[in-house]
C-alpha positions in Angstrom: -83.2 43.3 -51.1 -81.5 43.2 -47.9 -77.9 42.4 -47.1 -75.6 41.0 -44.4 -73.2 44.0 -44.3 -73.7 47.5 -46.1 -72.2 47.4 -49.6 -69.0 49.9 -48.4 -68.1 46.6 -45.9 -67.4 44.6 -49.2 -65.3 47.5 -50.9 -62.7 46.3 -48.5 -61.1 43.0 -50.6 -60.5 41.4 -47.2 -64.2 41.0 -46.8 -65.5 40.1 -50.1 -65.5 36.4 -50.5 -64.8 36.3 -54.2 -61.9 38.2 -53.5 -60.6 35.6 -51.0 -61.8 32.7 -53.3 -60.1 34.2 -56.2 -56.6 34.7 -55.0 -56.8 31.3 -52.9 -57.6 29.9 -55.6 -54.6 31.7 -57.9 -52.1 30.7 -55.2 -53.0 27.2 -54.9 -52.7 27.0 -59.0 -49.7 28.2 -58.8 -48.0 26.4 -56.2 -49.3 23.2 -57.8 -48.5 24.3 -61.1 -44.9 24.7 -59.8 -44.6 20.4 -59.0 -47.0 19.6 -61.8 -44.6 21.5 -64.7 -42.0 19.0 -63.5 -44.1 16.5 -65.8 -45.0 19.3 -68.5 -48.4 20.2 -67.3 -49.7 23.1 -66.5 -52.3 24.4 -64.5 -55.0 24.9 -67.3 -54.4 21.4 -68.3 -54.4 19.9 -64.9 -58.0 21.3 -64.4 -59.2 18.9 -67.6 -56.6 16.0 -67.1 -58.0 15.6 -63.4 -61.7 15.4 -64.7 -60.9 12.8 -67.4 -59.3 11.1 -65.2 -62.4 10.7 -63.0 -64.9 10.1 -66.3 -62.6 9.6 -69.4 -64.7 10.3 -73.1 -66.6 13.2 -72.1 -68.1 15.6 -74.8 -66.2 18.9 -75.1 -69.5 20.8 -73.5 -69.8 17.9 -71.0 -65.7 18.5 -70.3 -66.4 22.9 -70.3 -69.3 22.2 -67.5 -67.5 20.2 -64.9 -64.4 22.4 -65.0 -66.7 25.2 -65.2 -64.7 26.8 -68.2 -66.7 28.5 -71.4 -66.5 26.4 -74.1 -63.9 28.9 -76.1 -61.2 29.0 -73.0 -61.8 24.8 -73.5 -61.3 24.4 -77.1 -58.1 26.2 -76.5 -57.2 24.3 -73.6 -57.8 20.8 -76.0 -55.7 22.0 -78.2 -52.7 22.4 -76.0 -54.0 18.9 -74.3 -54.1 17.3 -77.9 -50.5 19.1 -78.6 -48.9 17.7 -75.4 -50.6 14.1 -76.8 -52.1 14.1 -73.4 -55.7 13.8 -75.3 -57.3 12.5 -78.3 -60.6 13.4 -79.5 -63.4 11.3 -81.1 -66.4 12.2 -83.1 -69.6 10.8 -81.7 -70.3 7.7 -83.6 -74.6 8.7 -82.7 -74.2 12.4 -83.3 -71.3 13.4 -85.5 -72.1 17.4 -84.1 -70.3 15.9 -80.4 -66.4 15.6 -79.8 -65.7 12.9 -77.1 -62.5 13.7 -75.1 -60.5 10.3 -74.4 -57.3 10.4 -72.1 -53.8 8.9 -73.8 -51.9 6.2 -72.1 -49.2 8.8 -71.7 -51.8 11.0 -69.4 -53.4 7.9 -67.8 -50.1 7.1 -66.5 -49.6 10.7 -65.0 -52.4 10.1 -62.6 -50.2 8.5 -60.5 -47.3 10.9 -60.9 -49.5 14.0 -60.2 -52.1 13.3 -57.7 -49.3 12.8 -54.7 -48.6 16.8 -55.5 -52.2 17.4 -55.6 -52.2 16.2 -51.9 -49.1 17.6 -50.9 -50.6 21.0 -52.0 -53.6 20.5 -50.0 -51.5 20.0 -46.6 -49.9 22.8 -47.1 -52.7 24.9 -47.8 -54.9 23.4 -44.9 -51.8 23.5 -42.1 -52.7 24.3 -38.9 -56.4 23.8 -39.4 -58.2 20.3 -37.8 -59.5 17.3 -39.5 -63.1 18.6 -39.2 -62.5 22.5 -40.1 -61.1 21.2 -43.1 -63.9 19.4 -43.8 -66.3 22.5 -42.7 -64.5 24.7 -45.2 -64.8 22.5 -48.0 -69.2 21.7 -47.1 -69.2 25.7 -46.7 -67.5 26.4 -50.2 -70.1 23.6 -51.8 -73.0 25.7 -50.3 -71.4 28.9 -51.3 -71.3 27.5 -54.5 -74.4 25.8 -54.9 -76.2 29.3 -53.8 -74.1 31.0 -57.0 -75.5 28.4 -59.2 -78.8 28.8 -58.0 -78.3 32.2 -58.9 -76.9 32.1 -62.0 -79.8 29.9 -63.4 -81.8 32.5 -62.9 -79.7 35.1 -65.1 -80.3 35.8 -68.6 -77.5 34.3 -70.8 -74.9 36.9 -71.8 -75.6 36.5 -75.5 -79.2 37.9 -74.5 -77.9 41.0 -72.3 -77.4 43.8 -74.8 -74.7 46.4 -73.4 
């Protein structure tokens, strides 16, 4: 297998794109979790609040997929959801094995509160960049992406890896 750069080029953080992805990605949490904690909710629980809020009743696995959490790290997250009374769950009424996830009125009514810091968050992290290279960073992250899920699928699930 060939690569773009020799493997010593990516020892460097600077040049490794996780490494940039990673500690965007920590920064932007964090700023954001700073305005969202005015409302009592953190960053873990914004991540699941702002799917439901987009397709309210998921199934826990459903919820785990689209915020791309393991389905531990989300049972954990519920319960601080559930705790807050931000969620409720529901057993499937066709297969009593699935947990829908359904949004309280409490959290349906922080949509509007929170999504204005969501966006303020985003200006600041996209200042000084134009319209469209804004718009090219965000269709060259979904590429990036979409070439690690590729990937991924290919992998043999951890649970068949032995160490």
């Amino acid at each position: 297998m060939t690569t773009r750069h020799p493997p010593e080029h990516y020892a460097r953080p600077e040049n490794s794109i996780g490494y940039l992805s990673r500690i965007v990605f920590r920064t932007f949490s964090r700023v954001l979790e700073r305005r969202t904690m005015e409302h009592g909710v953190s960053a873990g629980q914004w991540r699941f609040l702002r799917q439901l809020w987009v397709e309210d009743g998921l199934t826990q696995r459903e919820l785990s997929d689209k915020v791309g959490m393991r389905e531990p790290t989300t049972v954990v997250a519920l319960r601080s959801l559930e705790a807050a009374g931000l969620i409720r769950r529901e057993r499937s009424v066709d297969d009593r094995r699935k947990t829908h996830i359904f949004l309280t009125d409490h959290a349906r009514a922080l949509e509007t509160l929170l999504n204005p810091h969501n966006a303020e968050v985003h200006d600041i992290a996209t200042a000084g960049l134009s319209d469209a290279e804004v718009e090219t960073l965000k269709n060259l992250l979904r590429r990036v992406h979409a070439n690690l899920v590729d990937e991924e699928r290919k992998l043999p699930d951890l649970n068949d890896v032995s160490a």
